[in-house]
C-alpha positions as CSV (number, residue, x, y, z in Angstrom):
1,X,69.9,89.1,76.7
2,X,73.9,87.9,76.6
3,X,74.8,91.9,76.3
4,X,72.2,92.6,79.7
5,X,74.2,89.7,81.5
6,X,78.2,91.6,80.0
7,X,76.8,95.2,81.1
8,X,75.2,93.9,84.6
9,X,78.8,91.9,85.4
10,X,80.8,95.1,84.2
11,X,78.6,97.3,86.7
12,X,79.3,95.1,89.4
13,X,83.0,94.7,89.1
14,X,83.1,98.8,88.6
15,X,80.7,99.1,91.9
16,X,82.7,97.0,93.7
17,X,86.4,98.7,92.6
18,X,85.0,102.0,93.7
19,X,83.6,100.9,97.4
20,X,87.7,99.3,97.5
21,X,89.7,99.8,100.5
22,X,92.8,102.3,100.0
23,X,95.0,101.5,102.6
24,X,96.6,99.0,100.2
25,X,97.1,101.9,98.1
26,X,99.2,105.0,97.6
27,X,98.5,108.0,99.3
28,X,97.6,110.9,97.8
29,X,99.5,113.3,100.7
30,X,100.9,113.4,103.6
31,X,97.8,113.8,105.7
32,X,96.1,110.7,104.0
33,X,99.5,108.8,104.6
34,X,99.1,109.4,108.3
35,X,95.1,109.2,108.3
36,X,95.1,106.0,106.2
37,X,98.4,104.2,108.2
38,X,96.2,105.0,111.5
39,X,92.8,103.8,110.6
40,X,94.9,99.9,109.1
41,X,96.8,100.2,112.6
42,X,93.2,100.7,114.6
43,X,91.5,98.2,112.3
44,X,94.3,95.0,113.0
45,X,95.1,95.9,109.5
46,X,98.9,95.2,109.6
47,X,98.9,94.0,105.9
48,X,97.5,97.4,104.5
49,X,100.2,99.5,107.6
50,X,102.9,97.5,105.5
51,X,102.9,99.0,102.3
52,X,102.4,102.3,103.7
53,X,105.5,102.8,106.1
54,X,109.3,103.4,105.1
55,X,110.5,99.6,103.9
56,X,113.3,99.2,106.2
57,X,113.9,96.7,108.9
58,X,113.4,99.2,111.7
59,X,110.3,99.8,110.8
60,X,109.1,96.5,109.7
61,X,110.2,95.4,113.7
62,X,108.2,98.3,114.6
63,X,105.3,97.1,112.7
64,X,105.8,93.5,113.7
65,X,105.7,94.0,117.0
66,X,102.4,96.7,117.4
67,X,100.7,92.8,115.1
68,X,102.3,90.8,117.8
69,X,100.4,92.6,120.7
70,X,96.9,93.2,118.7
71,X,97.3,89.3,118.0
72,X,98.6,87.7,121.1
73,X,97.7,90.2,123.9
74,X,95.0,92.8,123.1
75,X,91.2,91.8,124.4
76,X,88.5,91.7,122.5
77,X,87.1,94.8,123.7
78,X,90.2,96.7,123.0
79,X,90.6,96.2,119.7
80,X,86.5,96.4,119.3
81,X,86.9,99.9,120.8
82,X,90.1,100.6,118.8
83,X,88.0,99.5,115.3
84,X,85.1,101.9,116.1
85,X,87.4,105.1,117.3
86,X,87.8,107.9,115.2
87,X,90.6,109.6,114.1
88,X,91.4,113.1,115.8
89,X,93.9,115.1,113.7
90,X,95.5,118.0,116.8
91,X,98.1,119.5,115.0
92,X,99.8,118.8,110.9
93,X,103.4,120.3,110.8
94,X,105.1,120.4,107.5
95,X,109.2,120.4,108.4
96,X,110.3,120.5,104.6
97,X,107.9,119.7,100.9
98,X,109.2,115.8,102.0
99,X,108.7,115.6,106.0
100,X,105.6,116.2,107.7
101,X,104.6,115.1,111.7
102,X,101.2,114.7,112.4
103,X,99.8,114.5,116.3
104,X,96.8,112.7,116.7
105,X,94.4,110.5,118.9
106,X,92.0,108.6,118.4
107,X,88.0,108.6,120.1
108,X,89.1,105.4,122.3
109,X,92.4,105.7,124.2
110,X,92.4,109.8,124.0
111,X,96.4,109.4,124.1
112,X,98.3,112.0,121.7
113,X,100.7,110.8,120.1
114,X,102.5,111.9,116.3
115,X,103.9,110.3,113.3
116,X,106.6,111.6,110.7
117,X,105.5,111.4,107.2
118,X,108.2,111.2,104.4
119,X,107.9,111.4,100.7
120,X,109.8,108.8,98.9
121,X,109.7,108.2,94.8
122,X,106.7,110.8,94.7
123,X,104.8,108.3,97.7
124,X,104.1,109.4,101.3
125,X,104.5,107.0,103.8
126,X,105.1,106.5,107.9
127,X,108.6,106.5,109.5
128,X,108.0,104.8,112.5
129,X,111.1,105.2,113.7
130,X,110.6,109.3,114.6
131,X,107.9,108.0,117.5
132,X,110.2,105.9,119.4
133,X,113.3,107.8,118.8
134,X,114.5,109.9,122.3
135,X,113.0,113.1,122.3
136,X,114.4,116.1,120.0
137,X,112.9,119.3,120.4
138,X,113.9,120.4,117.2
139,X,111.7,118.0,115.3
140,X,108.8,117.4,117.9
């Protein structure tokens, strides 16, 4: 009976590890990176955004202030509708085997916009800093 109980708590731990969120996690490319950065950023997920961006204080100001405004001054409905958009992937360029920009939008707010992905110790995250920058035709 005591060996039913250890292989019914070891099935639930290992049910409930593979239903886990990975936006906490690495990504495995650069298309993930961007997808899963996106869907914490829709969500109110600023803790899981975090560990997927460039660590640097730019970006963490960045980051910062896009919690800020879903906190302080976004309604109810917007982030309701922001949580149940989908992600629409226009265009994936791959500048270099370390720089990627993705343009997307999501199902809510329709507005393109695009995010560089950088790989960094063999990890792919967001520089936020490339979609506030002025606009450079030569990496847009």
């Amino acid at each position: 009976m005591r060996s039913l109980s250890i292989f019914s708590s070891l099935c639930l731990l290992l049910l409930s590890a593979c239903g886990s969120n990975d936006a906490g996690q690495s990504s495995e490319n650069d298309v993930d990176a961007a997808r899963n950065f996106i869907r914490a950023a829709l969500d109110g997920q600023y803790k899981d955004a975090q560990s997927l961006i460039v660590a640097d204080s730019v970006n963490q100001q960045y980051l910062d202030a896009f919690a800020t405004n879903y906190r302080e001054r976004m309604s109810g409905e917007d982030k309701r509708g922001y949580r149940e958009s989908s992600i629409n992937i226009h265009d994936i360029r791959s500048i270099n085997d370390s720089v990627t920009i993705v343009h997307y939008s999501n199902s809510y707010k329709k507005t393109q916009d695009s995010l560089k992905v950088v790989r960094q110790n063999n990890n792919w995250l967001v520089d936020l800093k490339y979609s506030f920058a002025p606009a450079d035709t030569t990496q847009r």
